[in-house]
C-alpha positions in Angstrom: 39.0 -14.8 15.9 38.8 -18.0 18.0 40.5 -21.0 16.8 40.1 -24.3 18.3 42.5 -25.6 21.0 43.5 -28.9 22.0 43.5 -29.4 25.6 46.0 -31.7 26.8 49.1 -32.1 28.4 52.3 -32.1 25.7 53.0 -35.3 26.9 49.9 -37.5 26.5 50.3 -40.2 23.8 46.7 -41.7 23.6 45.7 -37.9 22.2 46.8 -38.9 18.5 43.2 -38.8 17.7 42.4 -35.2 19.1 42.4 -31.6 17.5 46.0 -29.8 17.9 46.4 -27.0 20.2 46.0 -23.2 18.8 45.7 -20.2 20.5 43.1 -17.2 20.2 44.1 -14.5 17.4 46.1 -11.7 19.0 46.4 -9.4 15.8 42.1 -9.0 16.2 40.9 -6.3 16.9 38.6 -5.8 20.0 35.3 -3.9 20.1 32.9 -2.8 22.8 29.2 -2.6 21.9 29.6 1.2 21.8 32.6 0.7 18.8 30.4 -1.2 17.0 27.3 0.7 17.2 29.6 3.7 15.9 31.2 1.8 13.0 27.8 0.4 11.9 25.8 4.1 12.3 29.0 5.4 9.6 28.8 2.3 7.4 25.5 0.6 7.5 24.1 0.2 4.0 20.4 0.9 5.5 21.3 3.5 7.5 23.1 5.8 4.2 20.0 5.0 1.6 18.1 6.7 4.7 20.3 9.3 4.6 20.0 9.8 1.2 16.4 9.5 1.4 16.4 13.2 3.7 18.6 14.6 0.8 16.2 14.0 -1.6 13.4 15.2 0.4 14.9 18.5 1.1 15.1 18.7 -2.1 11.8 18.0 -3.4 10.4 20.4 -0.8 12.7 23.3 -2.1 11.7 22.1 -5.9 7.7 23.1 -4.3 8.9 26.2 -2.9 9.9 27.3 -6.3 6.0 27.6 -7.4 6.2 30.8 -4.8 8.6 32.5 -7.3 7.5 33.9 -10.9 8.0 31.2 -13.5 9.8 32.7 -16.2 10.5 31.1 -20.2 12.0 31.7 -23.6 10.9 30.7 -26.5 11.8 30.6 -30.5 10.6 29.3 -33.7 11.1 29.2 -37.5 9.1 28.2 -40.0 9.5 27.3 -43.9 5.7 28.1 -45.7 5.8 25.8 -48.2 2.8 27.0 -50.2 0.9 29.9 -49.0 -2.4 30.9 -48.4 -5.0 32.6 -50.5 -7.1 35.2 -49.6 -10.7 36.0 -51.4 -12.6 39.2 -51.3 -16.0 39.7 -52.6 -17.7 43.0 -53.5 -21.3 44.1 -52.1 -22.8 43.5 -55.9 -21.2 39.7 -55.6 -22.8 39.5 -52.1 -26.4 40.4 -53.5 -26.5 39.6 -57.0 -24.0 36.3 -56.3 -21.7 37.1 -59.3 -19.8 39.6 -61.0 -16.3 40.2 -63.0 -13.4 40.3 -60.0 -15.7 41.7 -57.1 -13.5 43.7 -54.9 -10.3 41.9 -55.8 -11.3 44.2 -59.4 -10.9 47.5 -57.4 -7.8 46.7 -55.7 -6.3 45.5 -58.8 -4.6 48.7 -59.6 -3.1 49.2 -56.5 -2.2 44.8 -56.4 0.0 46.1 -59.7 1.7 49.1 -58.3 2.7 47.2 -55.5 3.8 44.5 -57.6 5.8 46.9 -59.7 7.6 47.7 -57.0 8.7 44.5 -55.4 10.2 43.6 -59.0 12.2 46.8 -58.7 12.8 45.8 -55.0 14.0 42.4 -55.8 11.5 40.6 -54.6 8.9 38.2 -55.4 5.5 39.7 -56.5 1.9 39.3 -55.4 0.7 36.2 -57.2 -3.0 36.7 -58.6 -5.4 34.1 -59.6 -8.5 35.4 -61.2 -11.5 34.0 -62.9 -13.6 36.4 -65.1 -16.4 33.9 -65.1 -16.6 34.0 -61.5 -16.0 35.9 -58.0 -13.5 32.7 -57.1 -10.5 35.5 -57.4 -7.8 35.6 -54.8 -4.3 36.8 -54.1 -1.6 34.6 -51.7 -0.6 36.3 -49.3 2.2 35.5 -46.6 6.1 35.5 -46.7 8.5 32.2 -47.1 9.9 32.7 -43.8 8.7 33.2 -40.4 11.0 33.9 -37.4 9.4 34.3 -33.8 11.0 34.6 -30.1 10.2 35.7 -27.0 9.7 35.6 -23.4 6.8 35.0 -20.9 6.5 35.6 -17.4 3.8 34.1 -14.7 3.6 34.5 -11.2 0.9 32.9 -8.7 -0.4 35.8 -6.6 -3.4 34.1 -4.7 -3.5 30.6 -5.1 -4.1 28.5 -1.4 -4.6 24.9 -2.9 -0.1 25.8 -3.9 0.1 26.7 0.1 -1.4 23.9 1.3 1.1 21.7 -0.8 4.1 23.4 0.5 3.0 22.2 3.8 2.7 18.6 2.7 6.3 19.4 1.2 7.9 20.1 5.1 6.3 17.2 6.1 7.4 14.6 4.2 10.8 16.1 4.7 9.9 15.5 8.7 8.2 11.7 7.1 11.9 10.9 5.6 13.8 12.2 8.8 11.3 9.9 11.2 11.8 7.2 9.0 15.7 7.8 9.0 15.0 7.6 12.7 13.5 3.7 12.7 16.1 2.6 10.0 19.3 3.4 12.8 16.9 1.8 15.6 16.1 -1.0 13.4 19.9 -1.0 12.8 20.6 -0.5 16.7 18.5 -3.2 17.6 20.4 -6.0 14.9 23.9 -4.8 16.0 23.1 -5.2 19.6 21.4 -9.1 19.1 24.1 -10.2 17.1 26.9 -8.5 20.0 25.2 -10.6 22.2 24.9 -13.5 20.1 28.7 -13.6 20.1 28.8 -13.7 23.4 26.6 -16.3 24.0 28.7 -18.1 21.6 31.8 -17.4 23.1 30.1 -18.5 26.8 28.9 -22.2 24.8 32.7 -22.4 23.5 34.6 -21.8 27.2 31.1 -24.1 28.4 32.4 -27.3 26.6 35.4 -26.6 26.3 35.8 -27.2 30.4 33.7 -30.4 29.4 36.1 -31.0 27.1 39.7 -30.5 29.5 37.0 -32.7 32.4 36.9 -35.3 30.2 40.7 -35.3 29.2 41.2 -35.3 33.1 39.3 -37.8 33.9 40.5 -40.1 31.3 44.1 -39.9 32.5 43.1 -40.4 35.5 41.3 -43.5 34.8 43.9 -44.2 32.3 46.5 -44.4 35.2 44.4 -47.0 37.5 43.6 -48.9 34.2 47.0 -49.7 33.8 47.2 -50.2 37.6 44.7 -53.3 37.2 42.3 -50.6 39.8 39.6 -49.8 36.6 38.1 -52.0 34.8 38.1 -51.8 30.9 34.6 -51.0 30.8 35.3 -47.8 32.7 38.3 -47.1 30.7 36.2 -47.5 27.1 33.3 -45.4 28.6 35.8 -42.5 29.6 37.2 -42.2 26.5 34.3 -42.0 24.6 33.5 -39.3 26.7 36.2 -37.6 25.4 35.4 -38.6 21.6 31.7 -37.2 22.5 33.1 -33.7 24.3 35.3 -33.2 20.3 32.2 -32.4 18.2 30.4 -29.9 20.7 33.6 -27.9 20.9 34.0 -27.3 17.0 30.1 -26.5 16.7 30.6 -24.5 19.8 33.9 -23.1 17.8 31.8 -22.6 14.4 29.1 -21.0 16.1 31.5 -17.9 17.4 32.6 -17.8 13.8 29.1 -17.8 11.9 28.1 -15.5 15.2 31.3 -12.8 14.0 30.2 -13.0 10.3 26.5 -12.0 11.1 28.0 -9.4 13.3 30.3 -7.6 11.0 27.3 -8.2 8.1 25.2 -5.7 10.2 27.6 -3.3 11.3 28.5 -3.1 7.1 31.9 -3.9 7.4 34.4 -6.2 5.5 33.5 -10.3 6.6 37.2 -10.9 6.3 38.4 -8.3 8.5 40.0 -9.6 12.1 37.6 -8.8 15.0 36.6 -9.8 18.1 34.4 -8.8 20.7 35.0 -7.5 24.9 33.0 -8.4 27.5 31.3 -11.1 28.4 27.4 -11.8 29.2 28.0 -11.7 33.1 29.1 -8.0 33.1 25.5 -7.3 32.1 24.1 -9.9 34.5 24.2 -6.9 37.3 22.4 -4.3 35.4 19.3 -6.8 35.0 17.0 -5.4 38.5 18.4 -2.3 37.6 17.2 -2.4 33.9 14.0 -3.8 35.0 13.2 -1.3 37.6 13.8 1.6 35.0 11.9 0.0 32.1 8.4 -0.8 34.9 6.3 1.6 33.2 7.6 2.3 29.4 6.1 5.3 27.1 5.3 5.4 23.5 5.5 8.8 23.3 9.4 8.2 21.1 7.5 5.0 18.9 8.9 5.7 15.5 6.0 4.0 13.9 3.0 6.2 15.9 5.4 9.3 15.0 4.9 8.2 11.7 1.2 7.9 12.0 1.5 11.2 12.8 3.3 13.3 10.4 1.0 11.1 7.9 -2.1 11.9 9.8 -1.2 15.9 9.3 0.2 15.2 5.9 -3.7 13.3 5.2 -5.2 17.0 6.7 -2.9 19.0 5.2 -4.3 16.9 1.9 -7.9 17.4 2.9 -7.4 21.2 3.3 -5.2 21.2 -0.3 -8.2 19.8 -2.3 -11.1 22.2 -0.2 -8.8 25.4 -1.6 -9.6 23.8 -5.2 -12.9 25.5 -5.1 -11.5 28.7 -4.4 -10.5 31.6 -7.3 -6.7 32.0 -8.0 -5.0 34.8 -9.1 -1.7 35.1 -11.1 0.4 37.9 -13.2 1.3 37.1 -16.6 3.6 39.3 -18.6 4.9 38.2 -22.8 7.2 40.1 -24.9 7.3 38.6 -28.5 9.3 39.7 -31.8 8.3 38.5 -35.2 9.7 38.6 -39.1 8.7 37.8 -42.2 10.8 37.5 -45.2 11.4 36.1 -48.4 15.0 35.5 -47.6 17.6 34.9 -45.6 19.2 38.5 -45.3 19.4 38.4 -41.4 21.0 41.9 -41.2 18.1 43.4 -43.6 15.3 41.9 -41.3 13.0 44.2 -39.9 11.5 42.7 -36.1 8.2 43.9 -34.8 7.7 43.8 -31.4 4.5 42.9 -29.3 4.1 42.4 -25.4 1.5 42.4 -22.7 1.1 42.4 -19.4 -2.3 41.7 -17.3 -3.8 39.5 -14.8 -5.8 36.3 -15.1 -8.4 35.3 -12.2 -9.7 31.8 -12.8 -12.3 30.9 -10.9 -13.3 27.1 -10.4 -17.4 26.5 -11.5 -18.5 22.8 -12.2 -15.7 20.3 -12.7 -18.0 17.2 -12.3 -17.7 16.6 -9.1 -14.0 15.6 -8.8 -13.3 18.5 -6.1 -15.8 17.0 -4.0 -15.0 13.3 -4.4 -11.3 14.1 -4.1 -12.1 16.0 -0.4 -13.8 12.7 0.3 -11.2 10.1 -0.8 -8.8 11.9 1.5 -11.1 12.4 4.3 -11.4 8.4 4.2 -8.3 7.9 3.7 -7.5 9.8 7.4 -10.2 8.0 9.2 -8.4 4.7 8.0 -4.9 6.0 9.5 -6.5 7.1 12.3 -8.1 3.3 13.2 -4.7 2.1 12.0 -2.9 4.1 15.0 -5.4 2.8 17.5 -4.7 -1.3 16.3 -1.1 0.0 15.9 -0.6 1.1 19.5 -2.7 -1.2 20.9 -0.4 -4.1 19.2 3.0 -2.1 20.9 1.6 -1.9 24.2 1.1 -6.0 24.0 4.9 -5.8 22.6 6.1 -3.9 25.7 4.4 -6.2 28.1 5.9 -9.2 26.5 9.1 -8.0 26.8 9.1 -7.0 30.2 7.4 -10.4 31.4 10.7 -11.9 28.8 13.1 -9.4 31.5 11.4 -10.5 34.2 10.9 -14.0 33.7 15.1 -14.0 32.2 16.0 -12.2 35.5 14.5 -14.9 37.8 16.0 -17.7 35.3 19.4 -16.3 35.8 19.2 -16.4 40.0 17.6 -20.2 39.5 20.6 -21.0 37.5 23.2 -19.3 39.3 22.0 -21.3 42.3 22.1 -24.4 39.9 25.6 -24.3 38.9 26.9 -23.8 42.1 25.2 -26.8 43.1 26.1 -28.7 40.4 29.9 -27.8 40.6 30.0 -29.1 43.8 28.1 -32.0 42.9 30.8 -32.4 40.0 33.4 -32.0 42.6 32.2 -34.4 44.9 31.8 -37.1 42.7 35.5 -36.6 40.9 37.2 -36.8 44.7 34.5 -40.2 46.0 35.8 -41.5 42.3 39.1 -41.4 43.2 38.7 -43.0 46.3 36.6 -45.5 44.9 33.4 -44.3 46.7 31.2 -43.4 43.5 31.5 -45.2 39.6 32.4 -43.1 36.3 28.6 -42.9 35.9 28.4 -40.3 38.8 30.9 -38.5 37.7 29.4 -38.3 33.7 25.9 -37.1 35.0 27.4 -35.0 37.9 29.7 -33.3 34.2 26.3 -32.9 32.3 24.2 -31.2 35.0 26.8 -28.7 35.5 27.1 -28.3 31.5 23.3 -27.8 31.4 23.5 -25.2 34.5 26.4 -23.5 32.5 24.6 -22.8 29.5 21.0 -22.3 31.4 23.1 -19.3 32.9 24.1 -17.7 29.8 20.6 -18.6 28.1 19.2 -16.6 31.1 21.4 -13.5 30.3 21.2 -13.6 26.9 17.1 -14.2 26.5 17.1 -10.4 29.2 19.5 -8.4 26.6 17.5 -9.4 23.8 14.0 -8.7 25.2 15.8 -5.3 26.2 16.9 -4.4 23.0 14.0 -5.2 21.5 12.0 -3.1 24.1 14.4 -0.1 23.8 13.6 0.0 19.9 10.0 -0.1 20.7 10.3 2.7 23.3 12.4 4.9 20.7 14.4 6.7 23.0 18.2 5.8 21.3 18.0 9.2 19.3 15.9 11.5 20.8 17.4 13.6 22.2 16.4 15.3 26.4 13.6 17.7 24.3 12.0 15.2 22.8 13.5 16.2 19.3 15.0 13.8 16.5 18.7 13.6 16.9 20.0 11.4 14.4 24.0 12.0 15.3 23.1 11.5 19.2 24.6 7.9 19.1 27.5 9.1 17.6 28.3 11.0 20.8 27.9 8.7 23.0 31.4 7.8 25.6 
């Protein structure tokens, strides 16, 4: 971490008003633009939900691949009748004539009493009759107080095509998740490298006016000296030590904006804001990559976009759709299989109870009919729906290419910037340094010498601007091109970054 640091000599006693001295932090810890992008690929917040985002896609797709196997389930019941049913029979003499004494209920009767004989000797309950002499209205309840049931059934889909055309949407939104992964860590690339370079920039503003800063000090003792001599006048000596009052706030914004700079920094690469770090480097070491860079970036491809790859996993998954609702007006075929026990009782002798099986096995073919027209509307809402992506990839790539040419004309236009200002603030130091000696010997005023100071200052920072306004466009222009993880076959290679020397 930088700290502000006064720059004077130890012995200076008009400096009472001026920051003290403090040296740079030696317990931070230094990172390259490689460290960081490693730390922030491991603990970016972004980057793990889009990690977790493939888990749960793998596992939806496996959840759809579990239609393909034969669905199997148990099942059990119990029930209490609390008053049972009551069955009527009529005879062939109540069916014509509409009357009669019991109908056929009267020639079951003595076969109703026998059996009712014997469930009294048995124990249990017996056969309650209700007649009416007067009428055929007879009847007997019928039924048992408790019910148990269980079993199991089987299904499996044998022919069914509008289940294999989901299973392909399934794989690709797995391959929607991983793309999308994909733009999250280039998204994420993209920050960490801006705000890397927005430290430096800082850092370059802080050593910028900070040599404004140690001028002015300079040239105030110098001043100071032939003040005292009677060889200045007090008008130069009050104008040279405002100088130095001016230089004090633009060195601890300059300070604050390499702190603030750090914070946004560490925010991105999902680290602690309190812990110690600093960055290497500087913005000149990249100033001799920039024909380089510019020369290899002439004529970019979008064939690595992360949003037109995701145009076009959506485009299949939109066919893939349109293919899934056509297969709805085909037949399907599935295998059933049920194996049920039942008993009835009057009591709760479990041991005693007597089970009777049933079971089946067959197949069912279903085949679709009329349904309204919601097959055919549904094959139509999709088809729609792809025409729409498909004008949404052509404004989509059209809008990129602009992108790309923006960025290069940024590169390009940065690149000659940086020579003008190079040129600039070698001119303007040795304007500086002209003026400071032709002071000395009385051949120029203070006022020379303070605009002489601010056109190297502005030089300075048109320098770094220069550099800083080419890394960014670069960055920004490597995201758009896709290329950080992909790997030489053109595949998705989300851990490439993390093998990079």
């Amino acid at each position: 971490m930088l700290a502000l640091t006064a720059f004077f000599p130890a012995g200076a006693q008009y400096r009472t008003d001026v920051p003290e001295p403090s040296q740079e932090d030696s317990s931070a810890v230094v990172i390259t633009l490689e460290d960081a992008l490693r730390i922030a690929l491991s603990e970016n917040v972004a980057v793990k939900v889009a990690d977790k985002e493939i888990e749960r896609s793998e596992y939806a797709r496996k959840g759809t691949y579990s239609a393909l196997f034969p669905q199997v389930n148990g099942s059990g019941s119990y029930q209490r009748t609390i008053k049972k049913q009551v069955m009527y029979m009529d005879s062939s003499e109540d069916d014509e004539e509409g009357g009669g004494s019991m109908g056929m209920l009267g020639s079951l009767l003595p076969y109703l009493i026998r059996v009712n004989e014997l469930s009294v000797a048995g124990g249990m309950e017996p056969v309650k009759i209700e007649s009416d002499q007067s009428s055929s209205n007879s009847g007997f309840s019928v039924g048992r107080w408790n019910t148990y049931s269980g079993g199991v059934t089987a299904s499996w889909q044998l022919v069914n095509a509008q289940l294999w055309e989901s299973l392909k949407i399934s794989g690709q939104s797995v391959d929607l998740a991983v793309e999308k992964a994909r733009s999250s860590r280039l998204d994420m690339v993209t920050q960490v490298k801006q705000a890397y370079y927005a430290v430096l920039l800082a850092k370059e503003a802080f050593n910028v006016y900070k040599d404004v800063y140690e001028n002015a000090c300079e040239n105030f003792e110098q001043i100071q000296k032939r003040y005292k001599a009677e060889k200045a006048s007090e008008l130069e000596y009050t104008r040279a030590k405002s100088v130095v009052a001016n230089a004090i706030p633009n060195v601890y914004n300059a300070e604050s904006s390499v702190i603030l700079a750090l914070w946004q920094l560490k925010a991105v690469m999902g680290v602690d804001l309190d812990r110690n770090l600093d960055v290497a480097g500087s913005l000149n070491d990249y100033s001799h990559q920039m024909l380089r860079d510019i020369q290899e970036n002439g004529d970019p491809s979008l064939e690595h976009n992360t949003t037109l790859r995701q145009l076009e996993i959506q485009a299949d998954q939109l066919a893939s759709t349109v293919r899934m609702y056509k297969a709805a007006y085909l037949p399907t075929l599935a295998a059933n299989y049920a194996y049920n026990m039942i008993a009835m009782t009057n009591d709760f002798k479990f041991s005693e109870y007597k089970w009777s099986p049933y079971s089946y096995v067959g197949i069912s073919l279903n085949i679709p009919i009329f349904s309204g027209g919601k097959r055919h509307h549904d094959v139509k809402q999709a088809q729609v729906q792809a025409e729409e992506l498909s004008l949404q990839r052509i404004d989509t790539e059209r809008q990129l290419r602009i992108a790309i040419r923006q960025y290069l004309n940024t590169m390009e236009t940065s690149m000659n910037s940086y020579a003008a200002a190079v040129e600039a603030v070698s001119l303007a130091q040795k304007a500086y340094d002209i003026a400071a000696k032709s002071y000395k010997v009385g051949k120029s005023t203070i006022t020379d010498m303070n605009d002489s100071q601010l056109q190297l200052t502005q030089a300075s920072l048109q320098e770094s601007q220069a550099i800083y306004n080419f890394v960014v466009a670069k960055s920004n222009l490597e995201k758009t091109i896709g290329y950080d993880f992909v790997d030489e076959n053109g595949n998705v290679d989300l851990d490439r970054m993390n093998r990079v020397e």
